[in-house]
PASEMAR-716522 format. One record per residue (C-alpha): residue in three letters; chain; x, y negated, z. Coordinates in steps of 0.001 Angstrom, whole numbers, plus 500000, padded with zeros to 6 digits. Layout:
<nodes>
ALA, A, X, Y, Z
...
</nodes>
This chain:
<nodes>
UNK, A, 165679, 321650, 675509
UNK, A, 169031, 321721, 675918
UNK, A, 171381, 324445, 677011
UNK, A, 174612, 325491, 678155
UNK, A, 177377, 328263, 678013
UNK, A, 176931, 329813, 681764
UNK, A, 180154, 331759, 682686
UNK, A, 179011, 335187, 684520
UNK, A, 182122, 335170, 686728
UNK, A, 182329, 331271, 687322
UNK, A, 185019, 329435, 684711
UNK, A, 186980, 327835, 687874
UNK, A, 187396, 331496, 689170
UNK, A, 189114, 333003, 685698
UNK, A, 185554, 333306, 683594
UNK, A, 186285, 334229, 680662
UNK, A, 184892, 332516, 677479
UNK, A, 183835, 335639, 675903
UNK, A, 180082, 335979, 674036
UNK, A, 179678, 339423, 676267
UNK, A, 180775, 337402, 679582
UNK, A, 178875, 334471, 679028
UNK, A, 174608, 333641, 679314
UNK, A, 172464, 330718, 678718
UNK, A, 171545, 327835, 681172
UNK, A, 169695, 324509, 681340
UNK, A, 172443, 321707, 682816
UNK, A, 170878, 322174, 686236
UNK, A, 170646, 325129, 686907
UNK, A, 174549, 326224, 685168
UNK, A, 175943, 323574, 688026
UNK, A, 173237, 325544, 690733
UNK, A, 175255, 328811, 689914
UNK, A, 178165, 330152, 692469
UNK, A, 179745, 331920, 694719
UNK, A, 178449, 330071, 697821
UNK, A, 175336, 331238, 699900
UNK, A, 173190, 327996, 699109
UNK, A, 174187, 329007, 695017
UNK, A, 172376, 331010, 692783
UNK, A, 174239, 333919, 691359
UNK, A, 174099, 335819, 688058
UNK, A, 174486, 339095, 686537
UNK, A, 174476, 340914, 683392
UNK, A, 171854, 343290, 683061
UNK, A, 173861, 346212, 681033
UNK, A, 170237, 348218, 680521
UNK, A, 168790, 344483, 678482
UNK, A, 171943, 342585, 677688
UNK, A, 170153, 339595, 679595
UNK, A, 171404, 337658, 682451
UNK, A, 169786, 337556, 685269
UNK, A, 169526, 334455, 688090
UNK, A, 169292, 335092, 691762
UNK, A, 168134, 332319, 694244
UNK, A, 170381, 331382, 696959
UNK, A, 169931, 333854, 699813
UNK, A, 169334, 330489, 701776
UNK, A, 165613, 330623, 699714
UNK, A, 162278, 331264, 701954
UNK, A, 160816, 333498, 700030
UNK, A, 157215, 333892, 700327
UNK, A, 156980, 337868, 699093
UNK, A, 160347, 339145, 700574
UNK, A, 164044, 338686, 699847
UNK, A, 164876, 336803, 696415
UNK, A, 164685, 339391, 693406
UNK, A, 166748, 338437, 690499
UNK, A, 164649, 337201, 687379
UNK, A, 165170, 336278, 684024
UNK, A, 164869, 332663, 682565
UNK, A, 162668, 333367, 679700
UNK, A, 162593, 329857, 678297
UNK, A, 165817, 330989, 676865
UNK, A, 164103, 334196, 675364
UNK, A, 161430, 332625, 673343
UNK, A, 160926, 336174, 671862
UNK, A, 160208, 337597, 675282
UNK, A, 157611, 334666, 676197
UNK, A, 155589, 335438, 673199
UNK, A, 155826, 338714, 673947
UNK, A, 154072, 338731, 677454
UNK, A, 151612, 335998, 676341
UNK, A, 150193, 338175, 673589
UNK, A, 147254, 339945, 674411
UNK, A, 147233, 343690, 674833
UNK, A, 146033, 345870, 671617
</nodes>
């Protein structure tokens, strides 16, 4: 898998290059990311240190308005996590 540097506040606005401004993304969806209303936007959770992606508000969403989510292909630790079994 490959991944990219994803600037929180986009790099062509003044992002800055700095490890706490900056998250993880596949090729796709870092270019998907953006200001406009078909883009997905991103924030840093402050409570997890974990960025989290927000579909375009242009989404049909089956189960209400888009909720932002993290990417936890990035968080291999996390996966693992909710796959183990309970006890």
């Amino acid at each position: 898998m490959h991944s990219e540097a994803h600037h929180l506040t986009d790099w062509a606005e003044g992002g800055r290059t700095d490890i706490n401004a900056l998250g993880v993304a596949c090729p796709k969806h870092n270019s998907a990311a953006g200001p406009r209303r078909d883009q997905w936007t991103t924030r840093l959770d402050r409570t997890t240190g974990r960025v989290t992606w927000t579909p375009p508000a242009t989404t049909q969403p089956i189960n209400g308005p888009p909720r932002p989510r993290v990417n936890n292909r990035h968080h291999p630790d996390r996966a693992l996590a909710q796959a183990r079994p309970p006890g």
